[in-house]
C-alpha positions as CSV (number, residue, x, y, z in Angstrom):
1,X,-24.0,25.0,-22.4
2,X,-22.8,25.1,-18.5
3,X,-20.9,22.6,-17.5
4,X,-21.2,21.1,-13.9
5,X,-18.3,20.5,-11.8
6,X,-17.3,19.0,-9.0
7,X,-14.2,20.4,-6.3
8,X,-12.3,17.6,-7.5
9,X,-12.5,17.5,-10.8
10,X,-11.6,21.2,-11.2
11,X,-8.7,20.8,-8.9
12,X,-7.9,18.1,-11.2
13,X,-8.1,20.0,-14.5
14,X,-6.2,22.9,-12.6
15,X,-3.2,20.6,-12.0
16,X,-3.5,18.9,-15.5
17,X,-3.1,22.4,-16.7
18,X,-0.2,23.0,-15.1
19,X,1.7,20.4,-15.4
20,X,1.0,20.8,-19.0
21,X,2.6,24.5,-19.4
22,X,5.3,23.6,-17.5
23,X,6.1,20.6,-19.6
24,X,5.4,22.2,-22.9
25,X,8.4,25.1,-21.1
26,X,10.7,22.8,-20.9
27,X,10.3,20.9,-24.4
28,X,10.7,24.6,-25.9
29,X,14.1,25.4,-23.4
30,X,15.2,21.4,-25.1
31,X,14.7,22.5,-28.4
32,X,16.3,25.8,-27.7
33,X,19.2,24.1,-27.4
34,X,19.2,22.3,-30.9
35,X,20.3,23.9,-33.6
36,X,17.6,24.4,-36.6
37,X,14.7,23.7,-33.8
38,X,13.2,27.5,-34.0
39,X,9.9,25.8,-35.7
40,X,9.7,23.3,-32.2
41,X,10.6,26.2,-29.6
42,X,8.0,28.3,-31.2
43,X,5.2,25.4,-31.2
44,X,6.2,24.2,-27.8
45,X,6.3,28.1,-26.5
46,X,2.8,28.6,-28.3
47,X,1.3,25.7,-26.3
48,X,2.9,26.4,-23.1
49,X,0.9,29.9,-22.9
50,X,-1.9,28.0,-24.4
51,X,-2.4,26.1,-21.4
52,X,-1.4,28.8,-19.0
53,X,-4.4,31.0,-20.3
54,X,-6.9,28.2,-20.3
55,X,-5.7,27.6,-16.4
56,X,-6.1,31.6,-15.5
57,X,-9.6,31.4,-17.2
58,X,-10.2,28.0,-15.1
59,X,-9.0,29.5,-12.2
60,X,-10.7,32.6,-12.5
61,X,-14.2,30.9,-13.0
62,X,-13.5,28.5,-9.7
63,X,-12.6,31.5,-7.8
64,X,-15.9,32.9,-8.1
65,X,-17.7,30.0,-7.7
66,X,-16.3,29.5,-4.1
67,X,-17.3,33.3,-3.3
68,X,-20.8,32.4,-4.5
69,X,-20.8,29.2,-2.8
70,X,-19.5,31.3,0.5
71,X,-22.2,33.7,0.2
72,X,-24.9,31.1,-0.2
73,X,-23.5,29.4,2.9
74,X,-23.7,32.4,4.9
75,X,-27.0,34.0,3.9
76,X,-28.2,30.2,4.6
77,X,-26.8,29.9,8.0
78,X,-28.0,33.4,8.7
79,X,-31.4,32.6,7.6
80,X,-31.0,29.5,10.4
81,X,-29.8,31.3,13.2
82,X,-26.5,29.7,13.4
């Protein structure tokens, strides 16, 4: 199943993702400080690239649907004469 969409709403998910990662980082660098945490740094670490994958696949995917977009704009305009 495709899922439609818009600008906004990636740029959205995009900047959820991030803010995610870097908020999982620092819970693992807080728990790295506690003794007998090893369990929480390595779930907080675990997440954090989680997210950081799921925002270069996210990323990725946007990326070439603005050179697709930018290529449908241009043949179009070309097709019009502008």
């Amino acid at each position: 199943m495709k899922l439609e969409l818009s600008y906004d709403e990636v740029s959205t998910i995009v900047t959820a993702l991030l803010v995610k990662a870097t908020t999982a980082e620092s819970n693992a660098l807080k728990c790295a400080k506690l003794d007998g945490m090893d369990k929480d740094v390595e779930f907080w670490q675990e997440r954090a690239e989680t997210y950081k994958k799921v925002y270069k696949v996210v990323e990725a995917q946007f990326g070439q649907a603005c050179k697709e977009c930018e290529q449908a704009d241009a043949v179009l305009k070309e097709e019009a004469g502008v």
